[in-house]
C-alpha positions as CSV (number, residue, x, y, z in Angstrom):
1,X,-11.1,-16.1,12.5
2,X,-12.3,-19.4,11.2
3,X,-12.6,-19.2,7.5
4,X,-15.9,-21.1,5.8
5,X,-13.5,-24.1,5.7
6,X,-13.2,-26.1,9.0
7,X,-10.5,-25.8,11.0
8,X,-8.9,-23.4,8.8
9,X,-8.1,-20.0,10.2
10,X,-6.8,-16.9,8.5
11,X,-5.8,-13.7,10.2
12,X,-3.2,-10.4,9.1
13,X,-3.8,-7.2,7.5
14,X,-5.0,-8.0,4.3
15,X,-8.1,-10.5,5.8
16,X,-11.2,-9.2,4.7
17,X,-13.7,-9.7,8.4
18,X,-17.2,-8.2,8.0
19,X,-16.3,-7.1,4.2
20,X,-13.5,-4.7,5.7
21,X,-9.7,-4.8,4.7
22,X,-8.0,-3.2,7.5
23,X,-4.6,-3.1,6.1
24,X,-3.0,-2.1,9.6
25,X,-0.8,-4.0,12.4
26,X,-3.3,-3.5,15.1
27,X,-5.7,-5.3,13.3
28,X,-3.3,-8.1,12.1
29,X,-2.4,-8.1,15.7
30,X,-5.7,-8.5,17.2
31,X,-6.7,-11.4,14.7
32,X,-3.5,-13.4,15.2
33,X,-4.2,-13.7,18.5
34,X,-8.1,-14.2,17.7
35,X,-7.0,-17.2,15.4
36,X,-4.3,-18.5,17.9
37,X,-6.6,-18.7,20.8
38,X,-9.3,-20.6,18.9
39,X,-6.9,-23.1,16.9
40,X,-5.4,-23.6,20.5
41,X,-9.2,-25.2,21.5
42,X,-10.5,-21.7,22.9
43,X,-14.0,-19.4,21.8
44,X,-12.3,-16.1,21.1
45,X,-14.0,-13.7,18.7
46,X,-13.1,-10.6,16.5
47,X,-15.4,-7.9,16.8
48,X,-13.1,-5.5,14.5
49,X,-10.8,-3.0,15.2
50,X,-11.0,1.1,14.5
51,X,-8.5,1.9,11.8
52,X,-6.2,4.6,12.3
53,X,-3.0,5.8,10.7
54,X,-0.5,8.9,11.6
55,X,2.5,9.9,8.8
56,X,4.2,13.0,8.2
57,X,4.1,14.6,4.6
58,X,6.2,17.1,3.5
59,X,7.1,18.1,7.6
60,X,2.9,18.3,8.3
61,X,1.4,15.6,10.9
62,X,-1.7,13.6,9.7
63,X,-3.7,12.0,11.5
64,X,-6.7,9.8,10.6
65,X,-9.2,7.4,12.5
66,X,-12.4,5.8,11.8
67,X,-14.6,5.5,8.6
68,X,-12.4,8.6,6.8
69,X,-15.2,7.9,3.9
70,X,-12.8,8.2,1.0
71,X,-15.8,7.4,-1.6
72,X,-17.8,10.4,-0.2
73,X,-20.9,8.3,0.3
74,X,-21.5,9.9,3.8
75,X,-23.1,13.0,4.9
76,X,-19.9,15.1,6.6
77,X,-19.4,17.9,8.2
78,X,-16.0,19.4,7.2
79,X,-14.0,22.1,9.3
80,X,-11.0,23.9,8.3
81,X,-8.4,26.5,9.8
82,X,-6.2,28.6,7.5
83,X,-3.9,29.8,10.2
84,X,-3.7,26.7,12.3
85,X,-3.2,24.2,8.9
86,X,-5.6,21.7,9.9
87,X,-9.2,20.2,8.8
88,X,-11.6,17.9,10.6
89,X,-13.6,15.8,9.1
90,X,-16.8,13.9,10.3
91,X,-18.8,11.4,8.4
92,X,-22.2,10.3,9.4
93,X,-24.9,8.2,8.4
94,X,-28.5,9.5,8.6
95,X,-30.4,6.0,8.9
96,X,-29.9,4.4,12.1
């Protein structure tokens, strides 16, 4: 968590690591504790962390986790239920 200046750190949910914002408490978490260790003398490192959020609109659960590919820039395969009220959603990339 060592930002291109020496000895200064920078962690919390609105540090961009790898050109990701996570924008979530895990992740703020995670890095805190990253930064800590290292400022404290140690060699920790920050390899990311999955980004998920739950909330409840208008009394319905949602639920997502992962690259939820907003931008549409993924091939996906979509699923959808009528009577159940859900969807699935999984985004791939086709070059490895």
């Amino acid at each position: 968590m060592e930002t291109g200046i020496p000895d200064i750190y920078a962690a919390g949910d609105l540090i961009q690591h790898n050109s990701i914002f996570y924008g979530i408490w895990p992740a703020a978490e995670k890095q805190g504790e990253v930064a800590g260790i290292n400022m404290a003398g140690g060699n920790s490192e920050y390899h990311g962390t999955i980004i998920s959020n739950t909330l409840k609109v208008a009394g319905i659960d949602i639920c997502a986790a992962g690259d939820i590919d907003a931008e549409a820039q993924k091939d996906s395969i979509l699923f959808k239920d009528a009577e159940i009220i859900y969807t699935k959603k999984w985004c791939f990339s086709m070059t490895p």
